[in-house]
N, C-alpha and C positions, 0 to 999 in steps of 0.2 A: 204183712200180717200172716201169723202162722196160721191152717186152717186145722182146725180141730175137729173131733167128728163126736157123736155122742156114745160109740160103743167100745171108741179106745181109752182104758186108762186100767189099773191094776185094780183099787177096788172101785165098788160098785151098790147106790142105795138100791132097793128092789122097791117095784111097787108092784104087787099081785103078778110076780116074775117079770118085772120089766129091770133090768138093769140099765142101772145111769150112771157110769165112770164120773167116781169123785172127782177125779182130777179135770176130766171132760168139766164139769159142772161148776167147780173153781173157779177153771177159765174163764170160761165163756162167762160167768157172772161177774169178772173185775170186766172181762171186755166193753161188756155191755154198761157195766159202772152200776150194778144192782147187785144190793148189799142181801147177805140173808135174809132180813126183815124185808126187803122189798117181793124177792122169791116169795115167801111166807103167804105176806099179805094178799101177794097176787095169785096165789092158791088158794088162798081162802074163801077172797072176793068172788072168783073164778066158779067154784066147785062148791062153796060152802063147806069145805073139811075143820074141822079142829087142826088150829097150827100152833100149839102150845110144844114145845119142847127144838129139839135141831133140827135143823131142814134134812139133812138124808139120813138120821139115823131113826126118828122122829114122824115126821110129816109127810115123806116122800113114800117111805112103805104103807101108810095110810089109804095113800091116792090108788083107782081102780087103773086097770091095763091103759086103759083108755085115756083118764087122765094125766097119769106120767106120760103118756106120748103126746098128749098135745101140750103140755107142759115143754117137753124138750122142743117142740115144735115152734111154740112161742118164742122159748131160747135163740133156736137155731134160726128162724126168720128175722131176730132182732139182729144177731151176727153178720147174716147177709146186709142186711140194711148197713150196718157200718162198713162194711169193705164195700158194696156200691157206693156209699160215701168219700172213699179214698180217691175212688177212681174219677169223679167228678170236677 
C-alpha cells in the first residue's frame, strides 16, 4: 500500500490556515472506503459544523485549526489501522 501523508499533494482545502492536500484527502478517503457524505457526516456529528455544500471547498474551510487536524487525524489513524490489517 502506498503511504500517503496529509501535507503532500498540489492543491489544498484550508481550514483557519490548515491546509489538507486534495489529493492526500481523495486517497485516503477511497482507502478508508468513506464516501464524501460520510467525511461530512462525521464532521458534523463531531464538531456540530453546518456541512451543507462540498467537503474541501465548503465544509472543511468552516472547521477551526483544531478541527481540521483532528479530522486528518481521525483519517490518518483509520489508514494505520488498515495497513496493520495487511500485516496480520
Amino acid at each position: 500500500m502506498k503511504k500517503i501523508a496529509a501535507e503532500d499533494s498540489a492543491g489544498a482545502g484550508v481550514g483557519e490556515g490548515v491546509a489538507i492536500g486534495t489529493e492526500w484527502l481523495d486517497e485516503a478517503l477511497r482507502l478508508i472506503k468513506w464516501s464524501e457524505t460520510t467525511a461530512k457526516s462525521w464532521l458534523g456529528t463531531k464538531f456540530k459544523i453546518d456541512t451543507q455544500g462540498d467537503l474541501k471547498n465548503d465544509i472543511l474551510p468552516r472547521c477551526t485549526r483544531e478541527q481540521a487536524q483532528e479530522f486528518v487525524t481521525e483519517v490518518q489513524n483509520r489508514l494505520a489501522n488498515i495497513q496493520m490489517n495487511l500485516w496480520e
